[in-house]
N, C-alpha and C positions, 0 to 999 in steps of 0.2 A: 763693250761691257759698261750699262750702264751704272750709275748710285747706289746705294739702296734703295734709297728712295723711291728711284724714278721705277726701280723694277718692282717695289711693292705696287706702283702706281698700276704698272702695265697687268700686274697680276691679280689685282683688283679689279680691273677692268673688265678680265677674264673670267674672273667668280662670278662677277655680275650676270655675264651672258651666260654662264654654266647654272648659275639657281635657275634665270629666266629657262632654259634650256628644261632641268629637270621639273621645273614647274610646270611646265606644259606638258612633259614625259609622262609625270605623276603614277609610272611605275611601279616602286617601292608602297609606297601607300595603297594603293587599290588592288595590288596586284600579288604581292608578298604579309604587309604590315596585318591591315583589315582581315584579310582570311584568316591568318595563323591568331587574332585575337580571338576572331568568331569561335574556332576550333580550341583553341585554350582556355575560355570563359573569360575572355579580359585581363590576360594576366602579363603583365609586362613582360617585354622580351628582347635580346639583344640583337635581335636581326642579324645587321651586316658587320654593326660595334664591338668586337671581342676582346682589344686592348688598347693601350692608351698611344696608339698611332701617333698622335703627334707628337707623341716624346720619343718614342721607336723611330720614328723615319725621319725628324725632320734634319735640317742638316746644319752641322755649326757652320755657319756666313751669316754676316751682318746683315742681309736681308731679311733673312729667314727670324736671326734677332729681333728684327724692326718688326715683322709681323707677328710675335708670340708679346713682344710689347705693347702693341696697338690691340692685340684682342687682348688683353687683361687689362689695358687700362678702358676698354670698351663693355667690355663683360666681366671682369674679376678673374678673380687668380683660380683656375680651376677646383685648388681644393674649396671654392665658396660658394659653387655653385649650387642652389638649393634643390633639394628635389633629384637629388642624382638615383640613377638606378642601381637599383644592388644586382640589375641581369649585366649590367657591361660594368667594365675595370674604368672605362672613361670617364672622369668626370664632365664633363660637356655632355654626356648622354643621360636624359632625364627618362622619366616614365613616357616621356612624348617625345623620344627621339633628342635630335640635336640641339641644342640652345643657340649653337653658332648660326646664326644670320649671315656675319660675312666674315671675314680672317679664319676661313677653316684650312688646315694643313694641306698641303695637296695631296696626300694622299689619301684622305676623307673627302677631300672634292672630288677629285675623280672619281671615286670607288663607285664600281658598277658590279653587279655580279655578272654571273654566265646567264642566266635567266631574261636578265633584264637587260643585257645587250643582243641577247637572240628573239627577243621580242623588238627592240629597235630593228634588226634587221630586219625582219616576217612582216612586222605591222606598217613596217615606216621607210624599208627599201633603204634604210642608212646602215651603211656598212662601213665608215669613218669612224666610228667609237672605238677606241682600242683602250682600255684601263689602265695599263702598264705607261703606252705610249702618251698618255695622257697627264698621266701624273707627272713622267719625267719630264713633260715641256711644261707642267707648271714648276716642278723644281729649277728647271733652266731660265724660266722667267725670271724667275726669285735671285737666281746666280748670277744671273746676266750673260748666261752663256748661251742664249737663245738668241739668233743674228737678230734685226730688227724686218727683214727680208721673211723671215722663218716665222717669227710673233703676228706680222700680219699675215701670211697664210691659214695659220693657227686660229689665229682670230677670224679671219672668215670663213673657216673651217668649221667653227662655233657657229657663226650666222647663219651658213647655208642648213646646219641641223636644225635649227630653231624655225629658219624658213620652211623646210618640209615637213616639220611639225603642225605650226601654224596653216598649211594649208592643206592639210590630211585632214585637220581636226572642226577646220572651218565647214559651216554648212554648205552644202553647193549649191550656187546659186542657178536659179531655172531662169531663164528667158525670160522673158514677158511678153505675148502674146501681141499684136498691135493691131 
């Protein structure tokens, strides 16, 4: 068990390759977000965001402290955030989704729906996403109850999705005639 510290660190580490991850997914937006605006005439909507998750789930330990610290001294104290929507309870949820960049709960990291992990599986053959299981190895990071054994599995667990993203999504290269 590590710090706190050391386990915001490790869990930082993890958001990193989870944003790259759904960055490259880009899921949610093209696939859920866009349509349902097309279909509502533009009208904001709360998607996935229905309550204020990181107050519901997150957990009292000092790590978990040290990361509700670091995203309000990074972004402000939720109730200040401008622009909030009146379709979710969330403050971090704007008319454009999340404002969190990085220090999101893990339970807002993780979050995937059913939709959009049966498209990872169909489009992309990865069937390692599990939402549940995912969340609770970012809250074990946090706790430090994640072995260091486990964290790098995890973590290359991350790499290898990102890897058969990146190379589904890359153009295929032809030969070159000689």
């Amino acid at each position: 068990m590590g710090s706190a510290k050391e386990n915001l660190r490790r869990y930082l580490e993890i958001e990193t390759l989870l944003n790259r991850f759904f960055g490259l997914y880009d899921f949610c937006l093209k696939k859920c977000v866009l349509p349902e605006l097309a279909r509502n005439g533009n009208q904001p909507f709360a998607a996935c965001c229905k309550d204020k998750y990181y107050k519901v789930y997150d957990l009292e330990h000092p790590s978990f402290d040290l990361l509700r610290d670091e995203r309000v001294a990074l972004y402000g104290p939720p109730e200040e955030v401008k622009d909030s929507s009146l379709v979710s309870p969330c403050e971090y949820h704007t008319s454009t989704g999340c404002v969190l960049p990085t220090h999101k709960s893990p339970i807002c990291l993780a979050f995937m729906c059913r939709k959009s992990i049966d498209g990872l599986r169909n489009d992309y053959g990865i069937y390692t996403y599990d939402y549940l299981g995912f969340n609770y190895a970012l809250e074990w990071i946090l706790t430090g109850d994640l072995s260091l054994t486990d964290y790098e599995e995890f973590r290359q667990s991350c790499l290898d999705m990102i890897d058969t993203l990146e190379k589904k999504s890359s153009p295929k290269r032809v030969a070159s005639a000689r």
